[in-house]
C-alpha positions as CSV (number, residue, x, y, z in Angstrom):
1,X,1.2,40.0,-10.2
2,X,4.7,38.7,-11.8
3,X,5.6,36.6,-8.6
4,X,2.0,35.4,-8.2
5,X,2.3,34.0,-11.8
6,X,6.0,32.7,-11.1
7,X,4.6,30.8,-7.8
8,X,1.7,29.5,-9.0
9,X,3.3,28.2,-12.0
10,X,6.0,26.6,-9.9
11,X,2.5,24.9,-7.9
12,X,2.0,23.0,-10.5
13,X,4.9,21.9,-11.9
14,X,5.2,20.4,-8.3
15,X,1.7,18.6,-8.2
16,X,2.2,17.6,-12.2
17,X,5.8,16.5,-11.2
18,X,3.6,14.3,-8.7
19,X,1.3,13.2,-10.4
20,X,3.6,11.6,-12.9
21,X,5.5,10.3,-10.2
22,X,2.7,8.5,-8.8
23,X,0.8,7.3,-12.1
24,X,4.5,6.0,-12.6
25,X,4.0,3.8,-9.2
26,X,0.4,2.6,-9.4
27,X,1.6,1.1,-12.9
28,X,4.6,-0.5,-11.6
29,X,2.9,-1.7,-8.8
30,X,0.2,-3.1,-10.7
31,X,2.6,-4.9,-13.3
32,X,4.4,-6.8,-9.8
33,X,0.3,-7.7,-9.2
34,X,-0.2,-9.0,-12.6
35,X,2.9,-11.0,-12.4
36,X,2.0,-12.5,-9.2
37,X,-1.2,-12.8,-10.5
38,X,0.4,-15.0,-13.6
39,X,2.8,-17.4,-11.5
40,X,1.9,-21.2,-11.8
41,X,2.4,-22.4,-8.8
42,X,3.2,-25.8,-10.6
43,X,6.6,-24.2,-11.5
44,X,9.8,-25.1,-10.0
45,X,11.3,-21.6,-9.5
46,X,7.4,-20.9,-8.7
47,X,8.8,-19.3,-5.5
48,X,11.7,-17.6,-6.6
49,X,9.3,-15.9,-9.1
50,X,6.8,-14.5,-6.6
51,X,9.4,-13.5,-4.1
52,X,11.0,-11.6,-6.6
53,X,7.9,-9.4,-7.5
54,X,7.6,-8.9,-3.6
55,X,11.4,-7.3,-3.8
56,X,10.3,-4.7,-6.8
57,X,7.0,-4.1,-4.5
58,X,8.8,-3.1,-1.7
59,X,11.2,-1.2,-4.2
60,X,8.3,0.7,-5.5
61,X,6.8,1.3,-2.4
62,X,9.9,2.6,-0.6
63,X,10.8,4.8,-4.0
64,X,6.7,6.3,-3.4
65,X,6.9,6.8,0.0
66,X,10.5,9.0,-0.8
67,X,8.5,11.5,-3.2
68,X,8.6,15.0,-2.6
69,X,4.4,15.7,-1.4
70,X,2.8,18.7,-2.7
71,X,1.2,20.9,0.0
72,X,-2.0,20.0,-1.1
73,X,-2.1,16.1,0.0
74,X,0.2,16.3,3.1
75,X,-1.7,13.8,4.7
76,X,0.2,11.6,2.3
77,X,3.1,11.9,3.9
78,X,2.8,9.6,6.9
79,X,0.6,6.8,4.8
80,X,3.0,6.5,2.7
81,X,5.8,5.8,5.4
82,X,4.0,3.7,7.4
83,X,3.0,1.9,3.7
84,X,6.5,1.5,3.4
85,X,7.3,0.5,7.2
86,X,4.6,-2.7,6.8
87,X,5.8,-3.6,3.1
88,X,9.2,-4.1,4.0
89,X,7.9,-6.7,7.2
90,X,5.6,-8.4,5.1
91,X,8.5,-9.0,2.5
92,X,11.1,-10.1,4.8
93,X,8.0,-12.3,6.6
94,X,7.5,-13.7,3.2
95,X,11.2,-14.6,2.7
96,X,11.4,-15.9,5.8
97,X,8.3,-18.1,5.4
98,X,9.1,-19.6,2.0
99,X,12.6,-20.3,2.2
100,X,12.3,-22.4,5.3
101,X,12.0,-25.9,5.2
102,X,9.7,-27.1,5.4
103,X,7.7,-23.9,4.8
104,X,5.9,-21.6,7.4
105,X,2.9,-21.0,7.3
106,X,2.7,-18.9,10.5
107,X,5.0,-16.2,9.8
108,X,3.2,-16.4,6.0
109,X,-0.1,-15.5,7.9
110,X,1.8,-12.7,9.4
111,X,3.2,-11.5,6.3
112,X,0.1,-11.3,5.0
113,X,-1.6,-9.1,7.9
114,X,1.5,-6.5,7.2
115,X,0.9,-6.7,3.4
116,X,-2.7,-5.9,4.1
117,X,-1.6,-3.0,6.4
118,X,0.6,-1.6,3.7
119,X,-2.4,-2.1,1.0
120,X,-4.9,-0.1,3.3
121,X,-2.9,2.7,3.7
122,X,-2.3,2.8,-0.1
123,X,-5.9,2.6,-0.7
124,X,-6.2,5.7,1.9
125,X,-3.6,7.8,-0.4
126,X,-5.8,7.1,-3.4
127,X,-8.7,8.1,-1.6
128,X,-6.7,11.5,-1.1
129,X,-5.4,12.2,-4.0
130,X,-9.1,11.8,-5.5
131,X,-9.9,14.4,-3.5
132,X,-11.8,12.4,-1.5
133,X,-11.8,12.5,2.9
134,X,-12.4,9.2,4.9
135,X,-15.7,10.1,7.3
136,X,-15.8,8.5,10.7
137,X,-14.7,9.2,14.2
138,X,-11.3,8.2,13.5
139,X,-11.6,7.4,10.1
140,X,-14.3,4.7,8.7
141,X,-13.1,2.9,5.6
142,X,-14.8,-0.2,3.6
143,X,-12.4,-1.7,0.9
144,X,-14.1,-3.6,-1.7
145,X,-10.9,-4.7,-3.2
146,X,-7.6,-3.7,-2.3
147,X,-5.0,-2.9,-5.1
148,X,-2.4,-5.5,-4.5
149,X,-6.0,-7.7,-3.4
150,X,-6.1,-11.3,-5.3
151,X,-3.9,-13.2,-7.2
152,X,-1.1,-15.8,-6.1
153,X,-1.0,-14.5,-2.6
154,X,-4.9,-15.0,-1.7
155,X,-6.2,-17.8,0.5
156,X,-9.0,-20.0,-0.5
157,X,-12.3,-20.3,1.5
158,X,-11.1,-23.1,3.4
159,X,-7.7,-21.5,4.5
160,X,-9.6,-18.2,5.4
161,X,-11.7,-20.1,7.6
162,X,-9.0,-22.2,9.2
163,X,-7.0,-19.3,10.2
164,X,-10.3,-17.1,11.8
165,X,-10.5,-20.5,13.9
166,X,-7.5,-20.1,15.0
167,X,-7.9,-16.9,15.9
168,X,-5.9,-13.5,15.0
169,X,-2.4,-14.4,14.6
170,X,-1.4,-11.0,17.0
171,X,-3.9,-12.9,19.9
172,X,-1.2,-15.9,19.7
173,X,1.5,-13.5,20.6
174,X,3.0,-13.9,16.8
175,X,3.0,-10.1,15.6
176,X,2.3,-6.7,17.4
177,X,-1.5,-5.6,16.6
178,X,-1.7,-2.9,14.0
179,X,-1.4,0.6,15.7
180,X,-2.9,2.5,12.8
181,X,-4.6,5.5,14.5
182,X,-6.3,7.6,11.7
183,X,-6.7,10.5,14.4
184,X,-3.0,11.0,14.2
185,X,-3.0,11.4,10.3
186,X,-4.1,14.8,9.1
187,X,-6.9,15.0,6.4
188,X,-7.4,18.3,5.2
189,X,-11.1,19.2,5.3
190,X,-10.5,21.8,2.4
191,X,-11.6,20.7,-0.9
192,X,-8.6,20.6,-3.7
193,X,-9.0,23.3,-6.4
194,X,-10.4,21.7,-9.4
195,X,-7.4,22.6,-11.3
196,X,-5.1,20.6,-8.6
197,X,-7.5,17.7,-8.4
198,X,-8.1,17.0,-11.8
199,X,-4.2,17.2,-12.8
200,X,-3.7,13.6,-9.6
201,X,-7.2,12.3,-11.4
């Protein structure tokens, strides 16, 4: 009975360790948003600003997807790399795109398909660490609004409709297709206790 104690109290000092750890990341990462969000693009170091934020995103992603997983979400483990893997493209896309002159708007486009690839696999760990499981053959997923969604780095109307004319920016041979396969990712079909659950709530 003494171990059992000793281990389950070692449990969740792991998963409350984690879950400080990653209420620690969703705020930083939502303070880089909000001061994206906040740049005037009317400002000289306008630029400067905004690729800056994108530097602490990747930091902050690359610090979340080094975290020590509980047992208990696993399947966190790869989503976060891979979160990781497409941040640091899309940041390095984006340096490359706005320090050029004159600026270029093609590799911008494909920064923007790796940032959404990192910001769908970070929507999948929050799904997980709610406790919730994506259904689907493969895995179906509708996002509403992503977490690093809107702000400076959205396209208008007309730019979104300009660049689905021109078609998928992978079709004109500028960036490998995502090869996100949710069958190789692991989603436990046991439901969290209530005890582990409500600590990552």
């Amino acid at each position: 009975m003494c171990m059992w104690i000793l281990t389950a109290c070692g449990e969740d000092e792991e998963l409350t360790a984690y879950q400080e750890d990653m209420n620690t990341f969703f705020e930083n990462i939502a303070a880089c948003n909000d001061g994206m969000n906040a740049i005037n693009a009317s400002d000289e170091d306008a630029v400067d600003q905004l690729l800056s934020y994108l530097d602490q995103l990747q930091s902050e992603v690359t610090w979340m997807a080094q975290l020590e997983t509980p047992d208990e979400f696993s399947a966190v483990d790869s989503l976060a790399d891979e979160a990781d893997e497409n941040m640091q493209q899309a940041v390095a896309l984006y340096h490359n795109a706005y320090e050029a002159v004159p600026y270029d708007d093609v590799t911008a486009q494909a920064a923007r398909q790796y940032y959404d690839r990192a910001n769908l696999r970070i929507q999948y760990i929050i799904m997980i660490l709610h406790g919730q499981i994506p259904e689907g053959e493969g895995i179906t997923y509708i996002e509403d609004e992503g977490i690093l969604g809107g702000g400076y780095l959205n396209k208008t109307d007309d730019e979104s409709q300009e660049s689905e004319d021109d078609g998928p920016a992978e079709e004109n041979g500028e960036m490998p297709a995502d090869e996100f396969d949710t069958d190789d990712t692991v989603f436990d079909e046991e439901p969290v206790e209530d005890g582990a659950q409500e600590n990552v709530q």
